[in-house]
SEMI-169442 format. One record per residue (C-alpha): x, y, z; residue in three letters; residue number from 1. Coordinates in nm, 4 decimals. Each point is the difference from the previous one (the first is absolute). Layout:
% residues N
+----------+----------+----------+------+-----+
:        X :        Y :        Z : code : pos :
+----------+----------+----------+------+-----+
:        X :        Y :        Z :  ALA : NUM :
...
+----------+----------+----------+------+-----+
% end
This chain:
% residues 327
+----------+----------+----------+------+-----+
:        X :        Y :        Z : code : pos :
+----------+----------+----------+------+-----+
:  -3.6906 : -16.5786 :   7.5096 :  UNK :   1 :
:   0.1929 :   0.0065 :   0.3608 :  UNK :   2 :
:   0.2970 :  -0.1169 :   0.1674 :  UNK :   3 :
:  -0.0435 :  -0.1229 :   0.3538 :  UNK :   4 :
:   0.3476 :  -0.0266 :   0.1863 :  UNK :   5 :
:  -0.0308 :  -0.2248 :   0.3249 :  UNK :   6 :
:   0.2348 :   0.0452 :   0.3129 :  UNK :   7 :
:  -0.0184 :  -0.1174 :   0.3215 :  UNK :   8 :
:   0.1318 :   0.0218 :   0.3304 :  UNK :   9 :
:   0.2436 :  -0.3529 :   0.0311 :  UNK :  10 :
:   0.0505 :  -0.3109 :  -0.2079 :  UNK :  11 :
:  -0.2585 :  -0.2582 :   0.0489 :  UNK :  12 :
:  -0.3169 :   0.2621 :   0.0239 :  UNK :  13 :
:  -0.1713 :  -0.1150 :  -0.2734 :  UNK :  14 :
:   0.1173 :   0.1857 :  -0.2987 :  UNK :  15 :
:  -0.0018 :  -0.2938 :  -0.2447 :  UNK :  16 :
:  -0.3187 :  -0.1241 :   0.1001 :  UNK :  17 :
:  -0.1512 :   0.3065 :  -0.0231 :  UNK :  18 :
:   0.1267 :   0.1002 :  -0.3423 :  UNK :  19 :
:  -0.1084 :  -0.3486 :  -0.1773 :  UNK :  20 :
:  -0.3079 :  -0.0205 :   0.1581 :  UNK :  21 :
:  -0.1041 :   0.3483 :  -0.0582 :  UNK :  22 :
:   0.1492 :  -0.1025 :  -0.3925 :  UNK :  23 :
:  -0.2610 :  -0.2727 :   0.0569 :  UNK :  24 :
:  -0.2885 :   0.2048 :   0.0676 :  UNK :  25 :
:   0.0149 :   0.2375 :  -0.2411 :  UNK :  26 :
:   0.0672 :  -0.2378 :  -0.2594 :  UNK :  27 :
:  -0.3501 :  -0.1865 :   0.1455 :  UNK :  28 :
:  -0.2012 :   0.3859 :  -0.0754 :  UNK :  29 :
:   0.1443 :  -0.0358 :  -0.3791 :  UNK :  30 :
:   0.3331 :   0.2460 :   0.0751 :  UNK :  31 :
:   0.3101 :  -0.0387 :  -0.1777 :  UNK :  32 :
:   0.3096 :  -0.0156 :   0.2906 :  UNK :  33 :
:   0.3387 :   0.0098 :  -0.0376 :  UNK :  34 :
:   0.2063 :  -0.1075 :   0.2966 :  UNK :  35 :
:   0.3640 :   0.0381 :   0.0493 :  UNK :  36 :
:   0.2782 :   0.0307 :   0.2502 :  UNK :  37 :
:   0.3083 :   0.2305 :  -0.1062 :  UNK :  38 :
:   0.2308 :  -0.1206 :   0.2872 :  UNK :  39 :
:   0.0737 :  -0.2903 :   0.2060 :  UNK :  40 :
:   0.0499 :  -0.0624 :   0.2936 :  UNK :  41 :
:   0.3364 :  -0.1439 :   0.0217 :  UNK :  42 :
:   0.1023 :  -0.3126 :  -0.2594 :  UNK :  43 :
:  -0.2585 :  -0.2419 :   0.1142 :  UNK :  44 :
:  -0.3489 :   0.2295 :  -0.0520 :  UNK :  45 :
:  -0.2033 :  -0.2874 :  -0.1140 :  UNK :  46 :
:  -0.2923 :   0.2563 :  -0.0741 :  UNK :  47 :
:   0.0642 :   0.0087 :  -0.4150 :  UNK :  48 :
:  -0.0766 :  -0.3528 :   0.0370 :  UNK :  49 :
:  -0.2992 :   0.0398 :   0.1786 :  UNK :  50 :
:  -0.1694 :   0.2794 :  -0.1598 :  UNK :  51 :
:   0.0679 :  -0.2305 :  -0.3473 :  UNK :  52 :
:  -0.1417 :  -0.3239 :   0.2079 :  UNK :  53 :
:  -0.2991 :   0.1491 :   0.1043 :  UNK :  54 :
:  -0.0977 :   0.2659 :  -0.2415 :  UNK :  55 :
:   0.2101 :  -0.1163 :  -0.2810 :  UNK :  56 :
:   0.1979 :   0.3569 :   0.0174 :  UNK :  57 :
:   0.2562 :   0.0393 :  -0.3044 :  UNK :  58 :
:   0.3084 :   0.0713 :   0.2385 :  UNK :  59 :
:   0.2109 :   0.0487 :  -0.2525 :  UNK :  60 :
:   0.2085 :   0.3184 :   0.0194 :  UNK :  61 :
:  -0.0671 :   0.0539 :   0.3255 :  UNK :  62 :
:   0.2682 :   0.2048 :   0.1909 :  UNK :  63 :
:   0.1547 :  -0.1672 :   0.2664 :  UNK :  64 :
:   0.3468 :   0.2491 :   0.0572 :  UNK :  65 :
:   0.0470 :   0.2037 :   0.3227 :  UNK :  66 :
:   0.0041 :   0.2445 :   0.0743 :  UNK :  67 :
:  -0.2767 :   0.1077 :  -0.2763 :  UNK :  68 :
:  -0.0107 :   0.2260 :  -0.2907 :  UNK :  69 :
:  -0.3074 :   0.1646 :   0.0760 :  UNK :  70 :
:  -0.0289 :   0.1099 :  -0.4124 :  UNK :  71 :
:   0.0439 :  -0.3349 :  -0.1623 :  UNK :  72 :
:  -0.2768 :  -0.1368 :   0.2961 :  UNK :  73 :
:  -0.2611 :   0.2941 :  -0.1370 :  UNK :  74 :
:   0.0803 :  -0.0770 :  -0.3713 :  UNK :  75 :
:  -0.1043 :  -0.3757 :   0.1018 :  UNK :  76 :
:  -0.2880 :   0.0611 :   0.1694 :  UNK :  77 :
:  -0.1669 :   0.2648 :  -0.3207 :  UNK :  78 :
:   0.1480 :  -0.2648 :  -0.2347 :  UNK :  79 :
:  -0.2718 :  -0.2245 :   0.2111 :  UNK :  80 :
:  -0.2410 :   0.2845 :   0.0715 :  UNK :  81 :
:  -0.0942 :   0.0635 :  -0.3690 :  UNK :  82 :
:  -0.0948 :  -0.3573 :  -0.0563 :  UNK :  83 :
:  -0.1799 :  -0.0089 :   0.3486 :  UNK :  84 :
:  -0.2863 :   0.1724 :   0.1608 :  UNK :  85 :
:   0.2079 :  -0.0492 :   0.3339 :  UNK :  86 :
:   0.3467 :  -0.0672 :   0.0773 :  UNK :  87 :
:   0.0667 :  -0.1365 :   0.3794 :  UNK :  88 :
:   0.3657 :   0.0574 :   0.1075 :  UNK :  89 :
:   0.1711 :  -0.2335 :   0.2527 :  UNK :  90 :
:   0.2608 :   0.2662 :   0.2207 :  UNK :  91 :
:   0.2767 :  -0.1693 :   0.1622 :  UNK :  92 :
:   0.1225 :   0.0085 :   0.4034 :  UNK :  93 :
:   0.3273 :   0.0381 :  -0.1033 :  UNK :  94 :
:  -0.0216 :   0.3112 :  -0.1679 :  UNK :  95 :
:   0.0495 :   0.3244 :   0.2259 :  UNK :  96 :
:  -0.3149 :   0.2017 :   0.0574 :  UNK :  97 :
:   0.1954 :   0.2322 :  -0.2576 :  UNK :  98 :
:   0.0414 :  -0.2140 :  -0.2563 :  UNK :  99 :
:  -0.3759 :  -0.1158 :   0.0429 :  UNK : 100 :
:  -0.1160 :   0.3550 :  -0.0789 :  UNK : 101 :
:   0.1627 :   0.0559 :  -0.2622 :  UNK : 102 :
:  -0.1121 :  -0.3371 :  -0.1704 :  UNK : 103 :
:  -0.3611 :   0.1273 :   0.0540 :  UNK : 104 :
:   0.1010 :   0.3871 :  -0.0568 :  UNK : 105 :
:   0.0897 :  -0.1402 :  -0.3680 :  UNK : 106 :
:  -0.3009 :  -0.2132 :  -0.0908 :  UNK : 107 :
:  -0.2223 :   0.2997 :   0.1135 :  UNK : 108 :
:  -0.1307 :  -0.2989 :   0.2132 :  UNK : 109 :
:  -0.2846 :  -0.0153 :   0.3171 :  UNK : 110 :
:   0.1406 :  -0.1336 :   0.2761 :  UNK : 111 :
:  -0.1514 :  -0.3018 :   0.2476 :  UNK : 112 :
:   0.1321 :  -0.0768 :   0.3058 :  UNK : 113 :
:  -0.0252 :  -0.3984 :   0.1401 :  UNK : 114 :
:   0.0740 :   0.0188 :   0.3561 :  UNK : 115 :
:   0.0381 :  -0.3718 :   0.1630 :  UNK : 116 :
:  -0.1931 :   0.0054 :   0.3212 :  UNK : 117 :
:   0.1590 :  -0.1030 :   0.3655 :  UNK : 118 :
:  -0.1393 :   0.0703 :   0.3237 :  UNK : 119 :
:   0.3162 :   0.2504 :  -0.0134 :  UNK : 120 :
:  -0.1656 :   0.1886 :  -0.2721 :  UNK : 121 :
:  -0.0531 :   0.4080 :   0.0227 :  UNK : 122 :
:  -0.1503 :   0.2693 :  -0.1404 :  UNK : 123 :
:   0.3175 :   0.1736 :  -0.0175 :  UNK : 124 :
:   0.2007 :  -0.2690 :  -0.1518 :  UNK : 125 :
:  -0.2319 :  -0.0624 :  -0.2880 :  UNK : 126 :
:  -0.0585 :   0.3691 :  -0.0865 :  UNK : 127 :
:   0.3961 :   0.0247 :  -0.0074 :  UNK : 128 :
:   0.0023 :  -0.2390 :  -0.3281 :  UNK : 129 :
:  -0.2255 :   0.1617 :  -0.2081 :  UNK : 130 :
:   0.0722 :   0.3784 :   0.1194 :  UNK : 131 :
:   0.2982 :   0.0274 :  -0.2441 :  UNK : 132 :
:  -0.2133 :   0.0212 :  -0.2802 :  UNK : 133 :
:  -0.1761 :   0.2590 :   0.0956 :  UNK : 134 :
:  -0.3430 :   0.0739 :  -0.2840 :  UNK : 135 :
:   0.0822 :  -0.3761 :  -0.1409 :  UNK : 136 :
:  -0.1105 :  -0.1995 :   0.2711 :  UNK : 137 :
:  -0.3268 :  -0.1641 :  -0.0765 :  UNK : 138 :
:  -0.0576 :  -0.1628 :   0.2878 :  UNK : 139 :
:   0.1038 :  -0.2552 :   0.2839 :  UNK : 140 :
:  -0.0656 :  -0.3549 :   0.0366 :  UNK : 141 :
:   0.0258 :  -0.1758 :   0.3214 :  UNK : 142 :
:   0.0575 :  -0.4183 :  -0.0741 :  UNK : 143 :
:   0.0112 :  -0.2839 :   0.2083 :  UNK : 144 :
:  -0.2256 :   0.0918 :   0.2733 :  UNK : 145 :
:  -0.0064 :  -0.2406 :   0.2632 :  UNK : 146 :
:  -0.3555 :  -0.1780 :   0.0820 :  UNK : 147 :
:   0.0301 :   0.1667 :   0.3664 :  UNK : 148 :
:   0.1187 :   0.3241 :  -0.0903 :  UNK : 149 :
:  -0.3169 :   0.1241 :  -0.2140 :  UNK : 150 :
:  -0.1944 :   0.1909 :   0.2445 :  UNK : 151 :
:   0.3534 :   0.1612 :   0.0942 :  UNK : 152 :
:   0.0979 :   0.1323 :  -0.3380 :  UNK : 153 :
:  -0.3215 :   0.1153 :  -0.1002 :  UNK : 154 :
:  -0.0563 :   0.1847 :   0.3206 :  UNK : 155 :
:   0.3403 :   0.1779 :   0.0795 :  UNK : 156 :
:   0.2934 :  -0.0641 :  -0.3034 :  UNK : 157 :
:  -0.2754 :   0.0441 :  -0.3269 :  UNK : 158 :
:  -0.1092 :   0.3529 :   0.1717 :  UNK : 159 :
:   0.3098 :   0.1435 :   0.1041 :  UNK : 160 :
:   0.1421 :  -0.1098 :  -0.3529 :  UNK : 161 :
:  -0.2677 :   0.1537 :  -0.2044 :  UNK : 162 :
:  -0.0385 :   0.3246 :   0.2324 :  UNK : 163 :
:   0.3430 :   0.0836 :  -0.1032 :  UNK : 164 :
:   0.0312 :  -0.1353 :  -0.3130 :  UNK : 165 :
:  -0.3544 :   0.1777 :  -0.1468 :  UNK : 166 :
:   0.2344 :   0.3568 :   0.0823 :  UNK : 167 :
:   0.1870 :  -0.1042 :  -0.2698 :  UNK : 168 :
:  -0.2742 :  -0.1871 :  -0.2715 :  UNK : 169 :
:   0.0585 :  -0.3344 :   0.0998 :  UNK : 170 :
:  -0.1445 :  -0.2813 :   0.1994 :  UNK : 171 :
:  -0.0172 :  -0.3563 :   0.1195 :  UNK : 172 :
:  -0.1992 :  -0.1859 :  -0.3105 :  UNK : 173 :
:  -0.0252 :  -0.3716 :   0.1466 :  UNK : 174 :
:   0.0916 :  -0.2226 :   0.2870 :  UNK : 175 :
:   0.0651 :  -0.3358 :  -0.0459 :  UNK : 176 :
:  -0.0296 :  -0.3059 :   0.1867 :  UNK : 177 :
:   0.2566 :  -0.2385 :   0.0925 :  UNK : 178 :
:  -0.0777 :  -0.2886 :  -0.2002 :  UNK : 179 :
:   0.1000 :  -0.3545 :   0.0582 :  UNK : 180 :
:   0.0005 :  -0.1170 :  -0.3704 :  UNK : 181 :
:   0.2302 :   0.2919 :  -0.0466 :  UNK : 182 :
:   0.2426 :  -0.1754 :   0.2648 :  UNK : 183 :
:   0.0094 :  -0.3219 :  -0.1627 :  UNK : 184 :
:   0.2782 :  -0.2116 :  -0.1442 :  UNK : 185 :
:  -0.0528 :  -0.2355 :  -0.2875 :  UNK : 186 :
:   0.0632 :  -0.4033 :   0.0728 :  UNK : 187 :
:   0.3116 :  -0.0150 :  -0.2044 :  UNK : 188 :
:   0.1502 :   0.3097 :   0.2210 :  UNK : 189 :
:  -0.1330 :  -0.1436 :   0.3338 :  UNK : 190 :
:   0.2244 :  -0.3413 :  -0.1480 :  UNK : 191 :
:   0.2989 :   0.2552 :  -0.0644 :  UNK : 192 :
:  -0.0295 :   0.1583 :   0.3336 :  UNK : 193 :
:   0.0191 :  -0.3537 :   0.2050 :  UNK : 194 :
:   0.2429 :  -0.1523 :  -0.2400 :  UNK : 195 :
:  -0.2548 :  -0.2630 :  -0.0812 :  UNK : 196 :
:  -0.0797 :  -0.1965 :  -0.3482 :  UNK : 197 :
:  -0.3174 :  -0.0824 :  -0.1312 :  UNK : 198 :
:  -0.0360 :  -0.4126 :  -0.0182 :  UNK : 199 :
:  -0.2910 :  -0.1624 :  -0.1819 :  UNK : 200 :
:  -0.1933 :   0.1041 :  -0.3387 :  UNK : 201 :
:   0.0381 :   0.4001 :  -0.1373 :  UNK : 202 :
:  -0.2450 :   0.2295 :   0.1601 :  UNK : 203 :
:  -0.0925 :   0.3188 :  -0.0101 :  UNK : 204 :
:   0.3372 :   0.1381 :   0.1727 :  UNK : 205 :
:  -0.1162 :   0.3514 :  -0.0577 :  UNK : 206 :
:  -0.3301 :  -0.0153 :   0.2413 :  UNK : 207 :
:   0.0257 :   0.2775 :   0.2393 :  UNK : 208 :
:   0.0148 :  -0.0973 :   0.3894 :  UNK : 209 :
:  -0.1936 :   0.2629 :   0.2167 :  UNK : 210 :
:  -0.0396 :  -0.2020 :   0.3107 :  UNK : 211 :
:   0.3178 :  -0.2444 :   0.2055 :  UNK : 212 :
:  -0.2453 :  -0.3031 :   0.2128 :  UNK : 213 :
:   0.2174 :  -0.1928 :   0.1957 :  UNK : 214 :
:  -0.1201 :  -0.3890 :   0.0234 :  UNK : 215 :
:  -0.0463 :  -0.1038 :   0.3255 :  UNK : 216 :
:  -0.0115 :   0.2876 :   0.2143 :  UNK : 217 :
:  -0.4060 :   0.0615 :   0.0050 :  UNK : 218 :
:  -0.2714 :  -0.2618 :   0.2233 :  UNK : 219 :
:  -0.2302 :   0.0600 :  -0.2817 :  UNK : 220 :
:  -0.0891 :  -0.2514 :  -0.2826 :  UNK : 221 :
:   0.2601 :   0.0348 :  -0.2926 :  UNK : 222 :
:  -0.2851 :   0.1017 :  -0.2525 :  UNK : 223 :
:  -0.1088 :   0.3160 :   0.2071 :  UNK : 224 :
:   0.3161 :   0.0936 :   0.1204 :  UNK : 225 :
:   0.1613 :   0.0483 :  -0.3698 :  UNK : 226 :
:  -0.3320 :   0.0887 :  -0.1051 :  UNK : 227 :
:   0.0391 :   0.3171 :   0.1712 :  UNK : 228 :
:   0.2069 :   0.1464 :  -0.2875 :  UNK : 229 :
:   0.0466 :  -0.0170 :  -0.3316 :  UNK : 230 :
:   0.3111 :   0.0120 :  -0.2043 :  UNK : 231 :
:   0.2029 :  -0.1498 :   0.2629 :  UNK : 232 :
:   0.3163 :  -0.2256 :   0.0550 :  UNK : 233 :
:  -0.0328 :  -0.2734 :   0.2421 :  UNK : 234 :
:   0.2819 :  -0.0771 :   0.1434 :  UNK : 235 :
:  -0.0155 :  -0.3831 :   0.1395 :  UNK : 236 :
:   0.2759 :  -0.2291 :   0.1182 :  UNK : 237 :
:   0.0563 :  -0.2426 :  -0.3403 :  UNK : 238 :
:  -0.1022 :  -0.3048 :   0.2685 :  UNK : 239 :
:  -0.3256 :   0.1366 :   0.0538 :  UNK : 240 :
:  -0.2148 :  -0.1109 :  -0.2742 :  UNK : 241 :
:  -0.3613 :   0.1004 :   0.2447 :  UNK : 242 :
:   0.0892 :   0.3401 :   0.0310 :  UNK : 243 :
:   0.1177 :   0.0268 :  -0.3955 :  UNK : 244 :
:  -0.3203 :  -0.1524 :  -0.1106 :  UNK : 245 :
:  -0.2468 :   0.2615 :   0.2012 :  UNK : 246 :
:   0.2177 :   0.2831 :  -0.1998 :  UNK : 247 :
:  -0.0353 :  -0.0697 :  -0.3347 :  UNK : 248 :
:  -0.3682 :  -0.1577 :   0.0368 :  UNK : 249 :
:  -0.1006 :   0.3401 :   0.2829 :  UNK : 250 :
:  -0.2551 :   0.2260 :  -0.1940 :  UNK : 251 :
:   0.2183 :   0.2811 :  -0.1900 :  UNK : 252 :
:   0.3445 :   0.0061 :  -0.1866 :  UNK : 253 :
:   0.2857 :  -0.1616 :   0.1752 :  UNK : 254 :
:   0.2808 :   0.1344 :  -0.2244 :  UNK : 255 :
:   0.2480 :  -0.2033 :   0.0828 :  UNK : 256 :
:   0.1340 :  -0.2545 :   0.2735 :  UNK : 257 :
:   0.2884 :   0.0344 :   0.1746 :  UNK : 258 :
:   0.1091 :  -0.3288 :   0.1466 :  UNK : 259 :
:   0.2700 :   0.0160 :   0.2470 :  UNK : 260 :
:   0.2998 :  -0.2360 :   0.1182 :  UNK : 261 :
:   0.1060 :  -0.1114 :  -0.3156 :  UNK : 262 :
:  -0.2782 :  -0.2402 :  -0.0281 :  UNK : 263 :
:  -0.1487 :  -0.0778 :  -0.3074 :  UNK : 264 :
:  -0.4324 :  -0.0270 :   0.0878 :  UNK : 265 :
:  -0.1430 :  -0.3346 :  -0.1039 :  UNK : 266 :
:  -0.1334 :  -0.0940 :  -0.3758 :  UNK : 267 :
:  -0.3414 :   0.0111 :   0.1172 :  UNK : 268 :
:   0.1119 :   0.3907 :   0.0688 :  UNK : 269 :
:   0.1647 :   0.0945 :  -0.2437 :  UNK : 270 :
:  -0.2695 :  -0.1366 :  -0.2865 :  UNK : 271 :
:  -0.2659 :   0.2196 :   0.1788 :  UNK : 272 :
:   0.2245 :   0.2937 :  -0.0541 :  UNK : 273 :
:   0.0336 :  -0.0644 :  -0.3587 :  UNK : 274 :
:  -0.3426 :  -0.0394 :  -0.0016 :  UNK : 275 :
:  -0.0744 :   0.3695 :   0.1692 :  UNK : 276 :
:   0.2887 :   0.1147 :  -0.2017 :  UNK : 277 :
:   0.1757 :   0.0983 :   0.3350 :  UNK : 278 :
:   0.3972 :  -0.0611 :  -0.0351 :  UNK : 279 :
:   0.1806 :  -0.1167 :   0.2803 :  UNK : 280 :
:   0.2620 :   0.1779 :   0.1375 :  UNK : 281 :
:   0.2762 :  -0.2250 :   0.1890 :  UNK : 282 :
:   0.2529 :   0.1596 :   0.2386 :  UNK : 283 :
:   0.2843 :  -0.1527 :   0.2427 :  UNK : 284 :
:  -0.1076 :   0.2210 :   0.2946 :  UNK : 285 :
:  -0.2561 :  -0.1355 :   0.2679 :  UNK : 286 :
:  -0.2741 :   0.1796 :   0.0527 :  UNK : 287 :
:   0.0984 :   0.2781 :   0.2567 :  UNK : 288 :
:   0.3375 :   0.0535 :  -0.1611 :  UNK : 289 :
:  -0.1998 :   0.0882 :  -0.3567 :  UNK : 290 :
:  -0.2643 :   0.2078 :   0.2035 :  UNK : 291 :
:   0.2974 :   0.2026 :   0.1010 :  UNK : 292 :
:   0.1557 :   0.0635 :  -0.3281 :  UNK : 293 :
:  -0.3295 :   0.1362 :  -0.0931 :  UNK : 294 :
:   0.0573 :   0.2420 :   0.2168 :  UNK : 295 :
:   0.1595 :   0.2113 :  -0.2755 :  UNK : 296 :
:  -0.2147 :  -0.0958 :  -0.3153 :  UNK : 297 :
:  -0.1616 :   0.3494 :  -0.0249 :  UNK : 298 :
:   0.3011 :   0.1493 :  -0.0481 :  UNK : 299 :
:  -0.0208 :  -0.2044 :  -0.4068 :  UNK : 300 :
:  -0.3346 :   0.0840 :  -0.0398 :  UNK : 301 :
:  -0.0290 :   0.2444 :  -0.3184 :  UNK : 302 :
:  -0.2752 :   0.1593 :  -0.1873 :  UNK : 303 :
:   0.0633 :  -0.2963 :  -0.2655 :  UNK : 304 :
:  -0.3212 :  -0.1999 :  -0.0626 :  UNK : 305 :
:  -0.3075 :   0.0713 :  -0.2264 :  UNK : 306 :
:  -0.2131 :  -0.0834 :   0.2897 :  UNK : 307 :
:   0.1784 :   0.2896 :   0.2547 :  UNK : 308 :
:  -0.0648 :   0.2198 :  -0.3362 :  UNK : 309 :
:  -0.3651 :  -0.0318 :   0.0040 :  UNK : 310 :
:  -0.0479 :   0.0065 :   0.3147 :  UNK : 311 :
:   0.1668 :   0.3431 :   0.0555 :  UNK : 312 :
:  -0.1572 :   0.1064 :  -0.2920 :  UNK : 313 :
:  -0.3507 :  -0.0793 :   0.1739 :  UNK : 314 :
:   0.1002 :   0.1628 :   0.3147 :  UNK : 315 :
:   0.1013 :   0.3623 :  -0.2194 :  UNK : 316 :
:  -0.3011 :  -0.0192 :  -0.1457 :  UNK : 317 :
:  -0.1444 :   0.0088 :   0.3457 :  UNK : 318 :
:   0.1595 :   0.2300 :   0.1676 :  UNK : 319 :
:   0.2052 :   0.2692 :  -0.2272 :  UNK : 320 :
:  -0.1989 :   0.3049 :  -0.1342 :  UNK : 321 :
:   0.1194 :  -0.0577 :  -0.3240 :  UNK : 322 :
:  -0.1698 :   0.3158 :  -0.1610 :  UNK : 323 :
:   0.1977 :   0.2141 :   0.2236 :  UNK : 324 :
:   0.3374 :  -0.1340 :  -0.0482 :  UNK : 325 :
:  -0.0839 :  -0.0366 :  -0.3994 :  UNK : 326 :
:  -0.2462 :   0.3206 :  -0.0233 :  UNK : 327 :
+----------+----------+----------+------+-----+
% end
């Protein structure tokens, strides 16, 4: 049995997504996981809800207080170890690096670090994390690595990571990919976002968008242009019933339509969407006003849908060295 603590360098590197998916995996190779995060971040952390969404977690009893009592964390997490070949711990950006150590100090836990890749990202700064725990670090994870930056962080940042970091029995044990299903936003949070209402029959509100295709702006037919990508909004002015068509009928998954200027598409529209099971999304906003409210979506976008689960789950099993982090 083990206890696997997971810090990382800032919010929004990947923590959550890593925990439940590498729950995920080691539930698919017949292991028994516990997961569970002892502190919040602030009053909102929606995370207890996810973890209980996507991996049906019992969150119950979790301990959400700061600043943390590092004893009644460890007595937690071997309540959960002795029913579980492997307990993954959630750590928390708001606790002190302190605080953190003790937390892991108490569970007699190995440490991973998640560090959340930007072009800004060193060597130094991601050693600095998990140096504090001196003989507990397992290992470092670098997530969210940017299509162009591959050749760049395999070449220069992986190296000078793992020539320091093997001094001191650790080392980088995956890279992963940006993903674009991991930046996605379901329908019903893309309505949220743009204030708009869904009009016509109930449809699957909870299809995650991937792709935003603006109607109108492409000389190619309709059909190819939206073929392009799957999983995609189109976003049409409501009067334009040619370019509305082409998206729901292109080849692929249009996951919802966005039309624009508080006009409601024609019937002939609208029953081909119920047919495709494609709601219809209706905002106030023209078309370049909506584009530009858009602008901000990604900053919603959560590790909250089955589909982001098994996808990062795919992409661990790909690219972490699983043995060594779980020897």
């Amino acid at each position: 049995m083990s206890i696997l603590y997971v810090v990382s360098d800032r919010r929004g590197a990947g923590k959550t997504a890593l925990c439940a998916s590498l729950a995920n995996l080691l539930r698919a190779q017949s292991k028994s996981v516990a997961v569970f995060k002892p502190v919040a971040n602030g009053d909102s952390d929606p995370d207890a809800s996810i973890y209980a969404a996507l991996l049906g977690a019992d969150t119950r009893g979790w301990h959400l207080n700061n600043p943390a009592d590092a004893d009644e964390i460890a007595g937690i997490a071997r309540r959960l170890d002795a029913d579980n070949d492997i307990v993954i711990v959630e750590a928390s950006n708001s606790l002190t690096t302190e605080q953190s150590f003790r937390i892991a100090d108490a569970m007699d836990a190995r440490v991973l670090v998640v560090a959340g890749y930007t072009a800004s990202l060193s060597s130094g700064a991601v050693l600095a994390v998990g140096a504090p725990y001196g003989s507990r670090l397992a290992g470092y994870i670098i997530n969210g690595v940017t299509r162009y930056m591959g050749t760049e962080t395999r070449s220069n940042l992986i190296p000078a990571i793992s020539s320091q970091a093997s001094t001191r029995g650790a080392r980088v044990l995956g890279v992963i990919p940006e993903d674009r299903r991991l930046l996605g936003v379901s329908a019903e949070q893309l309505a949220a976002h743009l204030d708009g209402e869904f009009i016509g029959e109930e449809s699957d509100t909870d299809g995650l968008v991937e792709y935003l295709m603006v109607g109108g702006l492409s000389l190619d037919p309709g059909e190819y242009y939206y073929g392009i990508h799957d999983n995609r909004a189109a976003i049409v002015r409501g009067d334009r019933p040619d370019l509305q068509m082409s998206a729901l009928t292109a080849p692929g998954r249009t996951a919802c339509l966005v039309a624009t200027g508080g006009i409601v598409p024609i019937e002939y529209v609208r029953y081909e969407a119920e047919q495709e099971e494609t709601p219809i999304i209706l905002v106030e906003s023209d078309t370049l006003d909506t584009m530009a409210k858009l602008d901000t979506l990604l900053d919603s976008s959560r590790f909250d849908h089955p589909s982001k689960l098994r996808r990062f789950t795919e992409l661990l099993s790909e690219r972490l060295d699983l043995q060594a982090l779980l020897p």
